[in-house]
C-alpha positions in Angstrom: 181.0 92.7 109.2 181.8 93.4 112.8 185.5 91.9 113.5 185.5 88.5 115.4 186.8 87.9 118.5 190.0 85.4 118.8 188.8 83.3 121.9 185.2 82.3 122.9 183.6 80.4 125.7 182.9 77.1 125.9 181.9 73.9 128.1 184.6 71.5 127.8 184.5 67.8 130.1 187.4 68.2 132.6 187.8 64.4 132.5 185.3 61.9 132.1 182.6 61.7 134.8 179.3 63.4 136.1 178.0 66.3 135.7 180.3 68.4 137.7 183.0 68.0 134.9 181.3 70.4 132.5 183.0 73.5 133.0 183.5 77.2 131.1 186.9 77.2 129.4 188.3 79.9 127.0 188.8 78.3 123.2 189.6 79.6 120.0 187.3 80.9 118.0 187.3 78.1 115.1 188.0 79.0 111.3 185.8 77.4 108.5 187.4 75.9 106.3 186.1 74.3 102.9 182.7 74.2 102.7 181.9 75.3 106.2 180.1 78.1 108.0 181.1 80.3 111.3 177.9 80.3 113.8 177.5 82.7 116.3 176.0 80.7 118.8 172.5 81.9 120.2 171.2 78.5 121.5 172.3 74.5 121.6 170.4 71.2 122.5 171.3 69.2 125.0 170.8 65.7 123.9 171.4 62.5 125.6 174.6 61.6 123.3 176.0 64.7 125.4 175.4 62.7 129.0 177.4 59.9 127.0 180.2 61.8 125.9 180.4 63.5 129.1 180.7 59.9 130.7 183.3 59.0 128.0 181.1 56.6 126.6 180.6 58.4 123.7 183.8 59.8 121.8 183.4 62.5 119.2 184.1 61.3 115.4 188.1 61.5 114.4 189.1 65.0 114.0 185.7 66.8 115.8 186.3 69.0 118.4 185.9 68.1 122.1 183.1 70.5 122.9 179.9 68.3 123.3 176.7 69.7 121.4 175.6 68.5 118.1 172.7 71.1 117.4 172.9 74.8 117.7 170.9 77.7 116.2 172.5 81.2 115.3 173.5 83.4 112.8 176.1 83.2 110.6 179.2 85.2 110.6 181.9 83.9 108.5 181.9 81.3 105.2 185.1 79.2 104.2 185.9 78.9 100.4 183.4 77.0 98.4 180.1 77.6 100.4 176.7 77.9 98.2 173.5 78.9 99.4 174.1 80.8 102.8 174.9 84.1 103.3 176.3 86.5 105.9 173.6 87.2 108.3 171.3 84.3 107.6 169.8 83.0 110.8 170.2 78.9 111.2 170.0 75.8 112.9 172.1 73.0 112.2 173.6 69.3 112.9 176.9 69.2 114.2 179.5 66.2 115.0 180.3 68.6 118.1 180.8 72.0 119.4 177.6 73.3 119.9 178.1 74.3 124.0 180.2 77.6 122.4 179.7 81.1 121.8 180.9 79.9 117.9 180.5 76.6 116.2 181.5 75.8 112.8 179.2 74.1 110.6 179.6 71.8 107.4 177.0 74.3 105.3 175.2 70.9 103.9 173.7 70.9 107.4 172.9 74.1 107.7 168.6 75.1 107.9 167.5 78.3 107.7 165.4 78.9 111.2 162.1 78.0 110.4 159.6 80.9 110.3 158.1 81.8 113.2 160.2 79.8 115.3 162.3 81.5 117.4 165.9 80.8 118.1 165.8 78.6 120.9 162.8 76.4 119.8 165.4 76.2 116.6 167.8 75.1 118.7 165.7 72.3 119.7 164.8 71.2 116.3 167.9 69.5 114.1 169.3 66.5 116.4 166.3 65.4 116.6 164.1 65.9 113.6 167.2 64.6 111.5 167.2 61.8 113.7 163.3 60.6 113.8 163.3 61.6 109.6 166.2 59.2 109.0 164.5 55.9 111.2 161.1 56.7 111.0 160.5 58.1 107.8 163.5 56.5 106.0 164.4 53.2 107.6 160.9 52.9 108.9 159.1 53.3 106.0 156.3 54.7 108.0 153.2 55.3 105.7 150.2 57.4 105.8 147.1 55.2 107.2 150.2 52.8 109.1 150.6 52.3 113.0 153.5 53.1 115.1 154.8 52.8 118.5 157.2 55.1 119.8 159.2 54.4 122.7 160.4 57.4 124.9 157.8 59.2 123.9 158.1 62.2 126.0 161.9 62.6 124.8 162.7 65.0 122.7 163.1 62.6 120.0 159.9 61.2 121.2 158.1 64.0 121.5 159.5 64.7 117.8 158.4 61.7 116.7 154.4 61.7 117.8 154.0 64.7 115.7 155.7 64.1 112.5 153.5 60.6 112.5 150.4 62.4 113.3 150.7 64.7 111.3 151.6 62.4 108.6 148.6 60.6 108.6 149.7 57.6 111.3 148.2 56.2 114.0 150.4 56.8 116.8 151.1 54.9 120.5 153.7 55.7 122.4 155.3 54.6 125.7 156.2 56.7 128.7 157.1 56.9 132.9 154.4 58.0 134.0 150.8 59.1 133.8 151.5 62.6 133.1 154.3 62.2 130.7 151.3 59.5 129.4 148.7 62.4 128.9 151.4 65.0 127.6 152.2 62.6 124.3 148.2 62.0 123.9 148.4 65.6 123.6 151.0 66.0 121.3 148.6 63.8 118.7 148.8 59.9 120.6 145.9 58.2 120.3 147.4 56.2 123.7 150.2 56.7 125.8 151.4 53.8 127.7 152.8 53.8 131.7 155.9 51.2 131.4 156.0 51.0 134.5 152.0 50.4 135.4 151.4 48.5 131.8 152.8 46.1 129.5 153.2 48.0 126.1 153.0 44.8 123.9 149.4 44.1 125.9 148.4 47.5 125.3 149.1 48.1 121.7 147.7 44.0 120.5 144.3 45.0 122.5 144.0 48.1 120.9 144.6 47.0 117.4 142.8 43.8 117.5 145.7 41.4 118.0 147.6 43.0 114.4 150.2 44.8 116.2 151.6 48.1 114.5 153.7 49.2 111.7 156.3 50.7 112.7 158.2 50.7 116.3 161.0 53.3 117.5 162.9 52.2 120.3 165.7 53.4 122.3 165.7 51.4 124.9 166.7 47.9 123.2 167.6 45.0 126.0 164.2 43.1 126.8 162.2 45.4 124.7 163.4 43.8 121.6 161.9 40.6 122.3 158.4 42.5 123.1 159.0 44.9 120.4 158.6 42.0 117.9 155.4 40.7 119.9 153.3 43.4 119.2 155.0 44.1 115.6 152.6 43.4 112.7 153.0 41.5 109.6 156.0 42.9 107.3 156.2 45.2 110.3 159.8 47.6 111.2 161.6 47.8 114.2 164.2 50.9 114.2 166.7 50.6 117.5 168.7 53.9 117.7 169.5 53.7 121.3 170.0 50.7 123.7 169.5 52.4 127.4 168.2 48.6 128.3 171.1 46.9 127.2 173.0 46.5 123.9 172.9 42.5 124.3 169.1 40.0 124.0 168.6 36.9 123.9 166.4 36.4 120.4 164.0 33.9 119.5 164.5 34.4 115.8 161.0 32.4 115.1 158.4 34.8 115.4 161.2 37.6 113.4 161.1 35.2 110.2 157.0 33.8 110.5 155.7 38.1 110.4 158.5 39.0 108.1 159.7 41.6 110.1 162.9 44.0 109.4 164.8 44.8 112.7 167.1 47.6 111.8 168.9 50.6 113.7 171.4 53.4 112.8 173.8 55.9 114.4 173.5 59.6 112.9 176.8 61.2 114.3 179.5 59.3 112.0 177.6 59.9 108.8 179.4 61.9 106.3 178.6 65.1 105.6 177.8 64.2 102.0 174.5 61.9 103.8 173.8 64.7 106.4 173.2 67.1 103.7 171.0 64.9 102.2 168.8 64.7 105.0 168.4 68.3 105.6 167.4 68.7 102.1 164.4 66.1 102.7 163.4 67.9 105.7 163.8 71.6 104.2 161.2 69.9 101.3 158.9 67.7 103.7 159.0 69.0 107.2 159.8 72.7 107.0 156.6 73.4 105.7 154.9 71.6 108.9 157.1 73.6 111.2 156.3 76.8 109.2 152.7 76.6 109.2 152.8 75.6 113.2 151.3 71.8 112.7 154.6 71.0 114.4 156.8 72.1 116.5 159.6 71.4 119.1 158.3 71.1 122.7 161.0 73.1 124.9 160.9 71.9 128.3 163.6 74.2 130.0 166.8 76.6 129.2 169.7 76.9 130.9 173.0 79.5 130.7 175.7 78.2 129.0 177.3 78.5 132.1 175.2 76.2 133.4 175.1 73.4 131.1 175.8 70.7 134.2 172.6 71.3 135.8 171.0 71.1 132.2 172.8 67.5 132.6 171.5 66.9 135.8 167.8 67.4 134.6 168.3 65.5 131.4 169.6 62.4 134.0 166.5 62.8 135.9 164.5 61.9 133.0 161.6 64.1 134.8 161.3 66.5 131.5 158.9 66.3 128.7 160.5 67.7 125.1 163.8 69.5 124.6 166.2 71.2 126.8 168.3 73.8 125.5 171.4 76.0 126.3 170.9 80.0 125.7 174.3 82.2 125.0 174.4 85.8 125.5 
């Protein structure tokens, strides 16, 4: 194995702020320790949980680096004591707390995927934040079915996007919502049967007309605020509402009628504090029921643009603008 350099570069956030406080900085090159895996670094995601950390609303766990990034695909270069099914070379993708905008990253090897075939590095790169994330609420907490409705909100997001074709291809009937009449058409495409303009549309009107007045399954909603209240409108019987964001507004005002006379579960869930221990456990549910989707091309991340390293503030910039359709992802030399 070719000796590893002692420093590396990386984006660090000079102080809290816009996107003008990304900048390069010289780091060590971390050390795995127990259970952990040294990436070299071909490509990270940028996900919105980045634009929040960078705005110091979003603080890493205790003891994770600084470096925003929490997905990153590679190959790896260096095991600490105790790792089990990864070897020297093996190309990855995987979840991290932090440190993806790097040249290195280390990895806890539970989280670690191999790159799924065909896929190249930086479609890889797009894949784990995400898919981990729509598995765990839509799948998991969701309950979605085969032959079930769902609405998915942000659906030309990367997690969005994400989300469309794991229910489609899992047999659901999709909806989803969007900002405008091309982001509308480009989740149709994905495998929607409707995209609704939010800002043209009322979503809960939409989705009650086109399922006869029974509403749908299963909804996915990151934008919380006065959606929740509409959310449960067009919710069917024994229906699931899954909040893992809350860009409306973390607070509502709730009429808790309607929530008890369909039965409905309103639930939500974070992803970066989990343990490693219930990280791993979700990559081995998607190695066994999504890998093979991904493999065989029925799905597959939708990269929007790259960007340098160097360059990961205008990568900010565009992810702010909302104006992007899938993921956006970070290429290192």
């Amino acid at each position: 194995m070719t000796a590893l350099p002692t420093t590396m570069t990386s984006i660090e956030i000079a102080a809290p702020g816009g996107p003008e406080v990304l900048r390069p900085a010289a780091r060590p090159v971390p050390t795995p320790e127990v259970g952990e895996i040294l990436v070299r670094v071909a490509a990270a995601g940028v996900n919105r949980p980045d634009v929040l950390q960078r705005q110091g609303g979003y603080n890493p766990p205790p003891g994770t680096t600084d470096i925003p990034g929490l997905e990153i695909a590679g190959t790896v270069v260096a095991l600490g004591p105790d790792v089990d099914g990864v070897r020297l070379g093996d190309a990855v993708c995987a979840l991290v707390a932090g440190g993806g905008y790097a040249d290195y990253c280390v990895v806890p090897a539970p989280q670690a995927l191999p790159v799924p075939s065909g896929l190249s590095m930086v479609e890889a790169a797009g894949v784990p934040e995400t898919f981990f994330t729509v598995w765990t609420n839509v799948f998991e907490r969701g309950r979605l079915r085969p032959g079930e409705s769902v609405l998915i909100h942000g659906g030309s997001s990367g997690i969005g996007t994400t989300a469309i074709q794991l229910a489609a291809a899992w047999g659901a009937r999709v909806f989803a919502t969007a900002g405008s009449d091309a982001k509308c058409r480009a989740c149709e495409a994905l495998g929607a049967e409707r995209g609704i303009n939010y800002r043209t549309e009322g979503f809960a009107e939409v989705v009650l007309s086109l399922t006869d007045k029974r509403g749908v399954d299963v909804i996915l909603d990151m934008v919380g605020g006065d959606y929740v209240a509409r959310n449960i409108r067009c919710a069917a019987l024994e229906g699931r509402i899954v909040v893992i964001a809350f860009l409306g507004g973390s607070k509502v005002n709730l009429d808790l009628g309607p929530l008890m006379m369909k039965r409905l579960t309103l639930t939500g869930s974070t992803l970066r504090p989990r343990t490693v221990e219930q990280k791993g456990a979700i990559a081995a549910e998607l190695a066994r029921e999504v890998w093979p989707l991904l493999a065989s091309g029925r799905v597959k991340p939708l990269i929007h643009k790259t960007f340098p390293l160097a360059q990961a503030a205008e990568a900010h910039r565009l992810m702010e603008s909302s104006t992007h359709v899938g993921k956006i992802v970070l290429t290192i030399a």
